[in-house]
C-alpha positions as CSV (number, residue, x, y, z in Angstrom):
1,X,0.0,0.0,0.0
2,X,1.0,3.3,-0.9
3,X,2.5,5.7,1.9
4,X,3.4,9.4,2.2
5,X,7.1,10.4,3.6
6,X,7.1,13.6,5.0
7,X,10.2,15.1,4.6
8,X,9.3,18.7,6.0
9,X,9.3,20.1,9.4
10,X,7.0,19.4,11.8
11,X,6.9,22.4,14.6
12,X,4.3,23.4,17.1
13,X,2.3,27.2,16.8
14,X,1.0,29.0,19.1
15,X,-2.2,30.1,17.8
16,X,-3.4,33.6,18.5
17,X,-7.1,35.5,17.1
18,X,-7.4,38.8,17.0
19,X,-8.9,41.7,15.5
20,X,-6.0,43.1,13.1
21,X,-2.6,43.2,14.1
22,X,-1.4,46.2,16.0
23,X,1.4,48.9,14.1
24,X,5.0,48.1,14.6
25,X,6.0,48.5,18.1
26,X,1.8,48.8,19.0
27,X,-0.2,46.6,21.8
28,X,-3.4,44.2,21.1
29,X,-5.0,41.7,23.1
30,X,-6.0,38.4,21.0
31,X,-9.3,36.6,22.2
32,X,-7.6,33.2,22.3
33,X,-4.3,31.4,22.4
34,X,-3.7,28.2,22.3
35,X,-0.7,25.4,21.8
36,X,-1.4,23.4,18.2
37,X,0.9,21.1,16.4
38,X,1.6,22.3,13.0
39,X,3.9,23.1,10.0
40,X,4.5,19.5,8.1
41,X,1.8,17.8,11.1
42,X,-0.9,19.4,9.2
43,X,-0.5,17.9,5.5
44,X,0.2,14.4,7.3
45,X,-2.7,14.6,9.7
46,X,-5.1,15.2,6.4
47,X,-3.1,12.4,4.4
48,X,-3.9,9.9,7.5
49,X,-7.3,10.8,8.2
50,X,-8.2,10.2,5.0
51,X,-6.7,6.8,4.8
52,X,-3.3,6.7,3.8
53,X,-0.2,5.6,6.0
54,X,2.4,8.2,6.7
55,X,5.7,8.3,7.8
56,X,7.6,11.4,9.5
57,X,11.5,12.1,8.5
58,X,12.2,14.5,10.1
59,X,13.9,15.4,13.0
60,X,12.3,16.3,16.5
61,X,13.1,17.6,19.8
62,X,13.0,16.1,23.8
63,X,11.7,19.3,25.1
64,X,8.4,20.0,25.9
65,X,7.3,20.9,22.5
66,X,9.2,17.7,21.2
67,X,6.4,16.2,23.6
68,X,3.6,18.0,21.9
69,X,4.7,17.0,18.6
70,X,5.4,13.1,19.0
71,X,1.7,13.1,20.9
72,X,0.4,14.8,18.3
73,X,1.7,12.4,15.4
74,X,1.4,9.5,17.6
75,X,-2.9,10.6,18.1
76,X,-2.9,10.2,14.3
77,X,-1.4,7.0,14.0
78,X,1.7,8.7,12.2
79,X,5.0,6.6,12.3
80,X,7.6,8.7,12.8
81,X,11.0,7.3,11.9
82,X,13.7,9.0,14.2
83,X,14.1,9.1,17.6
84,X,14.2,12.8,19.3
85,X,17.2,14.8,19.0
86,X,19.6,15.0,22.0
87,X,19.8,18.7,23.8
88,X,17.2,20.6,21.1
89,X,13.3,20.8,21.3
90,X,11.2,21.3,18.6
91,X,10.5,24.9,16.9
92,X,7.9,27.2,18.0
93,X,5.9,29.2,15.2
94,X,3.1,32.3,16.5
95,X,0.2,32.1,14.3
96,X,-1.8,35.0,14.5
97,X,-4.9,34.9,12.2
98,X,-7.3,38.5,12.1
99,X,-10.8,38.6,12.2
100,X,-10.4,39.0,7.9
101,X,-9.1,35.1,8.4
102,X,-5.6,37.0,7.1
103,X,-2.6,35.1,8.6
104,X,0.9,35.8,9.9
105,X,3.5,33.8,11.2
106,X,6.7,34.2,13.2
107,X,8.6,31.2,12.6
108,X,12.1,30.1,15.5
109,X,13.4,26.0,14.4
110,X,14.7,24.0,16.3
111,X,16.0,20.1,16.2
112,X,13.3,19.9,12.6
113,X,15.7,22.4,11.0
114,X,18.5,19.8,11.1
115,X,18.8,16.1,9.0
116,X,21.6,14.3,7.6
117,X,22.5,12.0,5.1
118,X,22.8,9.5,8.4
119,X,19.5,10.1,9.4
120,X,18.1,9.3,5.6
121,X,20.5,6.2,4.8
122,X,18.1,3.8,6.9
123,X,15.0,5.0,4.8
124,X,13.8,2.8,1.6
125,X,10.9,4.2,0.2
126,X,8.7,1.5,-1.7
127,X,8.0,2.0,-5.3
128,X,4.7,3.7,-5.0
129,X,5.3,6.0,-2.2
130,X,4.7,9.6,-2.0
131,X,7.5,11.6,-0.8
132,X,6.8,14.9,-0.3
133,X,9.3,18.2,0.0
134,X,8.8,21.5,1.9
135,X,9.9,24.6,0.1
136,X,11.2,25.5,3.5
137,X,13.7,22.7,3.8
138,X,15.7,23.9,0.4
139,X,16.2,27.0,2.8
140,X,17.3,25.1,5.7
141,X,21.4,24.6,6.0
142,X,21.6,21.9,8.4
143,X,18.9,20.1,6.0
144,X,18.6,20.8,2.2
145,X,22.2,19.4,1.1
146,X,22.0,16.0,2.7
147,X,18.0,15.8,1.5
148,X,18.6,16.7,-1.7
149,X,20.9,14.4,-2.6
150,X,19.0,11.7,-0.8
151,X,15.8,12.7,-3.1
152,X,18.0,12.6,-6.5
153,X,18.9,9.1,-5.7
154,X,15.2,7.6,-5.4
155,X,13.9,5.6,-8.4
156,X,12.2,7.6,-10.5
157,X,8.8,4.8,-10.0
158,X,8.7,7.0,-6.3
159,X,6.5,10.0,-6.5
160,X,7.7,13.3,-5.5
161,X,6.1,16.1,-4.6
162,X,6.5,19.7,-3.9
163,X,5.1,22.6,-2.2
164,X,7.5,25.8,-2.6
165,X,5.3,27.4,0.5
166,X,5.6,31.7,0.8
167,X,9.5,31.8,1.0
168,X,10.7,30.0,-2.6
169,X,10.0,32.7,-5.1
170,X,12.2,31.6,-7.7
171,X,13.6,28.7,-9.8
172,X,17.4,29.7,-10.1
173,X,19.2,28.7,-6.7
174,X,21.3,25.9,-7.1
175,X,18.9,23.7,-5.2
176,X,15.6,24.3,-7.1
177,X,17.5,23.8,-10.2
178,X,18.7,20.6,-9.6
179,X,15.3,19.9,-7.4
180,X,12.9,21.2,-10.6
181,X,13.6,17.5,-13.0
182,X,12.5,15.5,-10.0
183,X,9.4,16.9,-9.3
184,X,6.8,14.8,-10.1
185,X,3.5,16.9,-8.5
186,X,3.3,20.3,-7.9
187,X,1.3,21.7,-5.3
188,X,0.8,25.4,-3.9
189,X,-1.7,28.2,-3.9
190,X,-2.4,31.1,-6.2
191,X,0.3,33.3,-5.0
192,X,2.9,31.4,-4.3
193,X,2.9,30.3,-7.8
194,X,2.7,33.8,-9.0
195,X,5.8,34.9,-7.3
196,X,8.0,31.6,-8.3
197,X,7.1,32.0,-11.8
198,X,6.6,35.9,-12.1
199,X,3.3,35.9,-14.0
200,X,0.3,38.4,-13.5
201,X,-2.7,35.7,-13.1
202,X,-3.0,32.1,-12.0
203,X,-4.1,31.2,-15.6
204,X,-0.8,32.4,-16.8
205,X,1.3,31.1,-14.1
206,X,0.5,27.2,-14.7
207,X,2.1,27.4,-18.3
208,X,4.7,29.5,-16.9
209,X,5.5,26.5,-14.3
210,X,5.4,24.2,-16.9
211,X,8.4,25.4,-18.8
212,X,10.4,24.9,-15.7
213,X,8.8,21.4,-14.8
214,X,9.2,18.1,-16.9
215,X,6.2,17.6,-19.0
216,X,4.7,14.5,-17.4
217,X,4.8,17.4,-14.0
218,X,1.3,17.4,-12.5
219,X,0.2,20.7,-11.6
220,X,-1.9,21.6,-8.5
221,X,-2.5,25.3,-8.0
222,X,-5.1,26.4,-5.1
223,X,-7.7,29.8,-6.0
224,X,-8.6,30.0,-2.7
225,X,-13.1,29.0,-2.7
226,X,-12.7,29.0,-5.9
227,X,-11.4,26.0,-6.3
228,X,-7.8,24.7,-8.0
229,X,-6.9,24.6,-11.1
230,X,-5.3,20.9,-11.5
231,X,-3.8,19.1,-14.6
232,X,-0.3,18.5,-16.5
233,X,1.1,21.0,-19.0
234,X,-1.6,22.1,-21.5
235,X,-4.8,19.9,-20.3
236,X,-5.1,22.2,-17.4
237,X,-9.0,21.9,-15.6
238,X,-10.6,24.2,-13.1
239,X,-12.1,22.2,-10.3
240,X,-14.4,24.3,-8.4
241,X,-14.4,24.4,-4.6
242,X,-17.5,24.7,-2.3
243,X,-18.8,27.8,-0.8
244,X,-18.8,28.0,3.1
245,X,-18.2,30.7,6.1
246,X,-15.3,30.9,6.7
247,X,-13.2,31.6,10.1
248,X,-9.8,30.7,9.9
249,X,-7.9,30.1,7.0
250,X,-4.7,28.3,9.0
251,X,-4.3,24.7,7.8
252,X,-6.6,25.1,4.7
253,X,-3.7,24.5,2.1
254,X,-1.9,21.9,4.0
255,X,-5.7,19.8,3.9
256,X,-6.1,20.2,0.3
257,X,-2.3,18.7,-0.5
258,X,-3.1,15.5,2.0
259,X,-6.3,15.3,0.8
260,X,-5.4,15.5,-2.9
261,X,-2.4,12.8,-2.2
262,X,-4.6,10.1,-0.3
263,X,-6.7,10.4,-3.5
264,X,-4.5,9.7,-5.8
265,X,-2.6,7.2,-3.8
266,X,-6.5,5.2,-3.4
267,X,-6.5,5.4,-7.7
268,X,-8.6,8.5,-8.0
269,X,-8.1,10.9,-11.6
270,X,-6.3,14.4,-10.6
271,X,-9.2,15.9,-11.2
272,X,-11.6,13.5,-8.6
273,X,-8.5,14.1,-5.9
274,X,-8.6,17.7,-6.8
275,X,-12.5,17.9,-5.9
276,X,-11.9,16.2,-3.0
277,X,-9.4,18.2,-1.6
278,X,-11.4,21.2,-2.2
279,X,-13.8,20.1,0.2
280,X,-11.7,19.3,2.4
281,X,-10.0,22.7,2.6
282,X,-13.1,24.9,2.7
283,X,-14.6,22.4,5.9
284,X,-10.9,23.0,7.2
285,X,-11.9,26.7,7.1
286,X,-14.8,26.8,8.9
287,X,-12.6,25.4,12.0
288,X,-10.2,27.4,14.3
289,X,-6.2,26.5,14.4
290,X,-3.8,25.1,12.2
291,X,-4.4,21.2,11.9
292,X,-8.4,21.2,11.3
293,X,-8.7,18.2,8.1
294,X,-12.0,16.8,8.1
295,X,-11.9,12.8,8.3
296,X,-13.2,11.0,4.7
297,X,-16.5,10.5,6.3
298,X,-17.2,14.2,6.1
299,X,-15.5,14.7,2.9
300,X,-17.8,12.3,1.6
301,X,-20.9,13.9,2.6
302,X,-20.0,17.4,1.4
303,X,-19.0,16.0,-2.1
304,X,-22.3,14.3,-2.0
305,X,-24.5,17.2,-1.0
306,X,-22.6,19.6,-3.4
């Protein structure tokens, strides 16, 4: 059976609402707080509930957010294939969503930041395995050499997929262009893929990704409710997505990518995954904090009321 390897970062946010934030140097006081598990968590806990195995590589601390994160993973049935790192703790990320849904984050790593080519030498993925890459790991320098060459080395029959995330804006470093002819799905929202390929509108940015993907890439580019835009090089469809209230946007994208993987991985076309996902993200909007995938169960029911 098909699994998903999480190579990203798993870290823990402290979760804050508010009103707006305040001006630089200004004072608010948020209606709630609260400790989540996040960052990488949140795309595994939607690939799980909905049916696929998962496996964490990455790193993780012994502090007391190490704790958080290993009960977390451990709740959701995730294996996680490392033991804790000696004298670091996990990362902490503040996650302060307005009352517009708008999000900010403050991001400190910790041991997640780190992994060697020691720590990946004991990992053999099966042949129809999902292995999916964080944009934020190519930025990491205790993490992107040893991973990349790891991912080079896979047979090409293991499925790679990437999400650039807000801070990879462009394909020239040294890493994305070695990492761009091994990427077999590409997954990220409107305008993210706007700012790595430079383009004006999502309908022009999918061709534009094309020319730096290999053909055979598939493409999945999130339009917030309305929908994703899902296909490979120049059969490109719009999937529409489902309208709801909603009240916190945290989590939303990270739903739709482990939604849209446990599709495919259960034999489902791109563009049955793609609806899928959809409803998964806008009933992931509807719910406070960063880790907030419905199960399948409720997937199913919104796909068939829609």
């Amino acid at each position: 059976m098909s699994r998903l390897l999480h190579t990203g970062q798993v870290i823990v946010d402290l979760v804050m609402a508010l009103d707006a934030l305040p001006a630089s140097g200004g004072d608010v006081l948020a209606h709630s707080a609260n400790f989540e598990v996040g960052g990488g968590f949140n795309v595994m806990a939607a690939a799980r509930r909905n049916g696929l195995p998962v496996v964490y590589l990455g790193r993780h601390g012994e502090g007391r957010f190490g704790d958080l994160a290993r009960t977390a993973m451990q709740a959701e049935g995730i294996e996680i294939a490392l033991a804790p790192s000696r004298g670091k703790d996990t990362g902490l990320c503040v996650s302060l969503t307005e009352a517009t849904t708008e999000r900010t984050f403050i991001s400190h790593l910790g041991a997640e930041g780190e992994l060697s080519a020691e720590d990946l030498a004991p990992i053999v993925p099966r042949a129809d395995d999902y292995v999916y890459v964080s944009g934020y790991s190519l930025l990491l320098e205790g993490k992107a050499q040893p991973l990349l060459d790891w991912l080079l080395a896979l047979p090409h029959s293991i499925v790679v997929v990437f999400d650039p995330g807000p801070l990879v804006k462009a394909p020239d470093s040294a890493l994305m262009r070695r990492l761009l002819p091994r990427i077999d799905i590409w997954t990220s929202n409107g305008p993210e893929a706007l700012a790595f390929t430079g383009a004006s509108d999502i309908a022009t940015a999918l061709p534009a990704l094309s020319r730096h993907l290999p053909a055979n890439t598939l493409l999945v580019v999130r339009d917030g409710p309305n929908g994703c835009l899902v296909g490979r090089a120049e059969q490109i469809e719009h999937v529409p997505g489902f309208k709801v209230k909603a009240v916190d946007s945290n989590g939303a994208g990270d739903a739709h990518a482990g939604v849209f993987i446990a599709g495919l991985a259960n034999g489902l076309k791109p563009a049955q995954a793609a609806r899928r996902a959809n409803a998964a993200a806008a009933l992931a909007v509807t719910r406070w904090g960063p880790a907030t995938c419905p199960a399948t169960c409720e997937v199913d029911a919104l796909v068939a009321e829609a």
